[in-house]
PyMOL CGO cylinders between C-alpha atoms (Angstrom):
from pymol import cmd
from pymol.cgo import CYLINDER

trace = [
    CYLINDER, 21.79, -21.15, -12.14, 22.15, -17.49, -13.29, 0.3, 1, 1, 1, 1, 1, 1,
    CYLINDER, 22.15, -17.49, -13.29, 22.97, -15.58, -15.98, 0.3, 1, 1, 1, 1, 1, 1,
    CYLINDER, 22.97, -15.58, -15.98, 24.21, -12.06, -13.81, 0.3, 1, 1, 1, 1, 1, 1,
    CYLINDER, 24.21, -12.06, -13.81, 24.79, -11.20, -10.26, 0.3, 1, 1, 1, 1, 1, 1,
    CYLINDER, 24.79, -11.20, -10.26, 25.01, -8.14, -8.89, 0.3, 1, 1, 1, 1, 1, 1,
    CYLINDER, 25.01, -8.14, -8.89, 26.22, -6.33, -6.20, 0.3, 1, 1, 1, 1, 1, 1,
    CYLINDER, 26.22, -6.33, -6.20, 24.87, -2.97, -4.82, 0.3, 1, 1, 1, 1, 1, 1,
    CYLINDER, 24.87, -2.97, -4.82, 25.85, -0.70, -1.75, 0.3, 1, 1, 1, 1, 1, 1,
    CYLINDER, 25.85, -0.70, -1.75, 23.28, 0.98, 0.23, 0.3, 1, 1, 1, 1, 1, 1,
    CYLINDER, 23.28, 0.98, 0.23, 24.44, 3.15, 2.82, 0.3, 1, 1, 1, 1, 1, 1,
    CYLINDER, 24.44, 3.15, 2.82, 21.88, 1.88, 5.60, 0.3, 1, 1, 1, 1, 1, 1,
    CYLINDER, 21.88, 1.88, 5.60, 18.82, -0.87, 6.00, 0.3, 1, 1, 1, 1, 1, 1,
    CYLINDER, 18.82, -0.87, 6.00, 16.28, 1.93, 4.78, 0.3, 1, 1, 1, 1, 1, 1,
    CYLINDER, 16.28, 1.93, 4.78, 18.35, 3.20, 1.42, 0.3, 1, 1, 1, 1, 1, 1,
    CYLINDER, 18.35, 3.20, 1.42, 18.52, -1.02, 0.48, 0.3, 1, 1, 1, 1, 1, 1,
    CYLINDER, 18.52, -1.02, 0.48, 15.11, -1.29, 0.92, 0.3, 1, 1, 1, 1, 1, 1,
    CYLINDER, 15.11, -1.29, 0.92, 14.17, 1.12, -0.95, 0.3, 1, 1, 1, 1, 1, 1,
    CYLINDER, 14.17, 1.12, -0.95, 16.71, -0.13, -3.70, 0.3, 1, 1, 1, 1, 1, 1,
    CYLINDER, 16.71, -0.13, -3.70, 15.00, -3.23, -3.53, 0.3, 1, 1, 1, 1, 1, 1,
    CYLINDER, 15.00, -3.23, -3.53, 11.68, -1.97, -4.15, 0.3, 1, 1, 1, 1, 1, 1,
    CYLINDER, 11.68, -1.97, -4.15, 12.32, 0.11, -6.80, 0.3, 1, 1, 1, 1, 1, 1,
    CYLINDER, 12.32, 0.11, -6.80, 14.40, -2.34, -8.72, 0.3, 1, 1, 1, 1, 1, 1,
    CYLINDER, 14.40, -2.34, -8.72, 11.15, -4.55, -8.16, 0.3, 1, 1, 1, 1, 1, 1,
    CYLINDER, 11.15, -4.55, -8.16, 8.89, -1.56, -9.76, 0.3, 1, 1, 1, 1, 1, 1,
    CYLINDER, 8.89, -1.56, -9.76, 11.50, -1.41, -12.78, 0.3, 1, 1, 1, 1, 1, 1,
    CYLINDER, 11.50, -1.41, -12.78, 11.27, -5.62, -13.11, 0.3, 1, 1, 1, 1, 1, 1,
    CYLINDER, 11.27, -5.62, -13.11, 8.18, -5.97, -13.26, 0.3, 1, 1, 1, 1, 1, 1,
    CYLINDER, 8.18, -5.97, -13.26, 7.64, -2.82, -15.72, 0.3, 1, 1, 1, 1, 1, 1,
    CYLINDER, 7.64, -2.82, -15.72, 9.67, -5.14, -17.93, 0.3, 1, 1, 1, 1, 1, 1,
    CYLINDER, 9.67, -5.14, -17.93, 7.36, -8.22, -17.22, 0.3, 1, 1, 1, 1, 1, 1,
    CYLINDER, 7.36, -8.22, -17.22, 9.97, -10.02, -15.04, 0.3, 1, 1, 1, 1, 1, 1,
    CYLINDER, 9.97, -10.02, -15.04, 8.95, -10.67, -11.44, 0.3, 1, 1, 1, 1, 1, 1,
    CYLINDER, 8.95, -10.67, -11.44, 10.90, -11.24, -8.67, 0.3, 1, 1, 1, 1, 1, 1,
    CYLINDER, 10.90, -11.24, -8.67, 10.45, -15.17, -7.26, 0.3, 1, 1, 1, 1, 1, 1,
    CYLINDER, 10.45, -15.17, -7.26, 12.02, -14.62, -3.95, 0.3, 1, 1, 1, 1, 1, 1,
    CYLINDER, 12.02, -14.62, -3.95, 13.84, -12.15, -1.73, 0.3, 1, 1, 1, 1, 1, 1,
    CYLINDER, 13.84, -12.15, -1.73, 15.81, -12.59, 1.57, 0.3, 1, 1, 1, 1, 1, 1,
    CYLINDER, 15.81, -12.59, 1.57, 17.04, -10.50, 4.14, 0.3, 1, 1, 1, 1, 1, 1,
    CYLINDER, 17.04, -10.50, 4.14, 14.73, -7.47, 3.96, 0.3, 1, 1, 1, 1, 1, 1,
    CYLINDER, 14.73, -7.47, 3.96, 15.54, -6.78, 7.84, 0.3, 1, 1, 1, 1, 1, 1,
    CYLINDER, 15.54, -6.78, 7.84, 19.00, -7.37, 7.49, 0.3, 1, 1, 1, 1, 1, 1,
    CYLINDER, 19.00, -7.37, 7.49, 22.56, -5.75, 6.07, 0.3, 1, 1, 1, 1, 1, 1,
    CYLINDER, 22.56, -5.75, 6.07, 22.21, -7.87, 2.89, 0.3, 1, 1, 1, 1, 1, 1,
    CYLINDER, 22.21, -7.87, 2.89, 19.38, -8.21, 0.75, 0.3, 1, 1, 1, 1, 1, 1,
    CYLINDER, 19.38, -8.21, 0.75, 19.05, -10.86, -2.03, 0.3, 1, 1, 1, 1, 1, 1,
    CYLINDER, 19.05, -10.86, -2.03, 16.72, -10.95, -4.72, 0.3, 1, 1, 1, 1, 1, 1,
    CYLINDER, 16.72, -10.95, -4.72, 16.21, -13.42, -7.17, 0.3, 1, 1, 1, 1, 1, 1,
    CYLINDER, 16.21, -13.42, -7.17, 14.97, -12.57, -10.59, 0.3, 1, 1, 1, 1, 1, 1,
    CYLINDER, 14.97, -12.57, -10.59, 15.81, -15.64, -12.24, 0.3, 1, 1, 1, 1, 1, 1,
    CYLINDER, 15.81, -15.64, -12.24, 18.79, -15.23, -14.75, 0.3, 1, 1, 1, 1, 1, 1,
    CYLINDER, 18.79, -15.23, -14.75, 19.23, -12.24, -12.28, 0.3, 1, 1, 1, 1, 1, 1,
    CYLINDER, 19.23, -12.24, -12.28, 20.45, -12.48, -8.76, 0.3, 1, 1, 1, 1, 1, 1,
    CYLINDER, 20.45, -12.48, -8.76, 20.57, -9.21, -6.83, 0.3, 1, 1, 1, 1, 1, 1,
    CYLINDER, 20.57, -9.21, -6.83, 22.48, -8.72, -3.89, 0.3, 1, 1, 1, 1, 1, 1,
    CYLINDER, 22.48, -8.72, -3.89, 22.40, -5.50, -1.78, 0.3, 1, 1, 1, 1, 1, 1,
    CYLINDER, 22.40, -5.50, -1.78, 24.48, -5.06, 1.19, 0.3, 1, 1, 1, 1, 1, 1,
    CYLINDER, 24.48, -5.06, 1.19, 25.30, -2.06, 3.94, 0.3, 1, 1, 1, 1, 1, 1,
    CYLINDER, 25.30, -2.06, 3.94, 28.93, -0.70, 3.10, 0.3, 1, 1, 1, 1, 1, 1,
    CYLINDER, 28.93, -0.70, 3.10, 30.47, -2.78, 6.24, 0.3, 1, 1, 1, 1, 1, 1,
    CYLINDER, 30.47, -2.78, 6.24, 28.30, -6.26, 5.20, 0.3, 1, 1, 1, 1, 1, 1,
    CYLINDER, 28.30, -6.26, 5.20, 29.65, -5.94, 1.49, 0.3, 1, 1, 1, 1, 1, 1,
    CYLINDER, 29.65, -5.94, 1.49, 33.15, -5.46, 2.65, 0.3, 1, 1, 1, 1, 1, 1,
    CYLINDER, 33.15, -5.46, 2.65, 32.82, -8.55, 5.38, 0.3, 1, 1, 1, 1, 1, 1,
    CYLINDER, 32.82, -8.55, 5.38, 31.21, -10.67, 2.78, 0.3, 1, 1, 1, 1, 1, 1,
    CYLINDER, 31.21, -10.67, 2.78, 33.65, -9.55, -0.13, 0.3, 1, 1, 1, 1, 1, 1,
    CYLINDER, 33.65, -9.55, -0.13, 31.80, -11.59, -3.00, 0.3, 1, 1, 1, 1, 1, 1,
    CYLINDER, 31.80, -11.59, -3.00, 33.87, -9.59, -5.70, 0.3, 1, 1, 1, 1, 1, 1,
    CYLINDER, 33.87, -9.59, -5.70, 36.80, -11.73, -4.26, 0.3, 1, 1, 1, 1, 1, 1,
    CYLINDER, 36.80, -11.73, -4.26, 34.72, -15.25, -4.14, 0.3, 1, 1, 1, 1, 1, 1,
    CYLINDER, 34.72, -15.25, -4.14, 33.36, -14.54, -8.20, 0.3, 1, 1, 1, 1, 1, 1,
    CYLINDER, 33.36, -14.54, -8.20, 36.78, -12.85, -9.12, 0.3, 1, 1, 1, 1, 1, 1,
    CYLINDER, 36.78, -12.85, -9.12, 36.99, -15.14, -12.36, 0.3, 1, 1, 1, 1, 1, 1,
    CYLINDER, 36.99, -15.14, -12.36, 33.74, -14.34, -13.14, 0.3, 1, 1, 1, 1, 1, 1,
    CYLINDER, 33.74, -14.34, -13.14, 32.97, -12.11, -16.46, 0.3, 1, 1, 1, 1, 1, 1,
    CYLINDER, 32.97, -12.11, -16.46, 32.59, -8.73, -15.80, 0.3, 1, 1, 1, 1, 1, 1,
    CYLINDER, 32.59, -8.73, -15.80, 29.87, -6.81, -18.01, 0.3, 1, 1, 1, 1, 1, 1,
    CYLINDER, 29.87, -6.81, -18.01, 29.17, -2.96, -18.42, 0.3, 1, 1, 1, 1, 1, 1,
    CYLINDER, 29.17, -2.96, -18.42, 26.27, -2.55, -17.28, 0.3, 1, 1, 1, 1, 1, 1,
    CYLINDER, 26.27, -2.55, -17.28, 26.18, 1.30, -18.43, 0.3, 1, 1, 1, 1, 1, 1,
    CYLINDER, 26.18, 1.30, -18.43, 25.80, -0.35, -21.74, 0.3, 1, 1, 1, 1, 1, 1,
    CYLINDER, 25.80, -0.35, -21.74, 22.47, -1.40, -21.37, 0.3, 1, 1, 1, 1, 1, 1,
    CYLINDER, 22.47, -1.40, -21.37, 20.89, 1.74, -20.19, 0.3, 1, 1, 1, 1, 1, 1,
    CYLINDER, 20.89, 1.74, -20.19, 17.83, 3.08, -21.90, 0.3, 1, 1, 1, 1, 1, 1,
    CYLINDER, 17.83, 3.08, -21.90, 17.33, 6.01, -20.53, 0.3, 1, 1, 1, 1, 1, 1,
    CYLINDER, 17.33, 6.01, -20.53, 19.54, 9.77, -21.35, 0.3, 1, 1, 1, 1, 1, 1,
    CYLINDER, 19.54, 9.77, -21.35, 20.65, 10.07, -17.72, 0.3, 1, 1, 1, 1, 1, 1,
]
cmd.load_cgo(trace, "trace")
């Protein structure tokens, strides 16, 4: 089980990648590693953190795969809330 999921749009294979990799870099800055990933060559890239599963998907995969209608009951948090940083 998990304690968030979310969902990210890349606009190609290359831009989730390198989503991927830096949200790996920022993880692991906060001493949480990433225990598995799937789908690095694909439209939809999944990374598991833990409490924290990741999913990044092409525009078109996201919209096929609609997971915002499959978890539509599911709690909804602000994630701008939790920034750190003054950007």
């Amino acid at each position: 089980m998990f304690d968030y999921f979310i969902i990210a749009t890349a606009t190609n294979q290359r831009q989730s990648n390198a989503i991927a990799e830096e949200i790996r870099v920022l993880m692991k800055r906060e001493s949480t590693r990433r225990r598995n990933i799937e789908g690095k060559d694909s439209e939809w890239i999944l990374g598991d953190y833990g409490d924290i599963v990741l999913h990044i998907f092409t525009e078109e995969a996201r919209e096929q795969y609609d997971l915002e209608r499959l978890w539509a009951d599911a709690k909804k948090v602000d994630w701008q809330s939790f920034r750190t940083d003054s950007h």
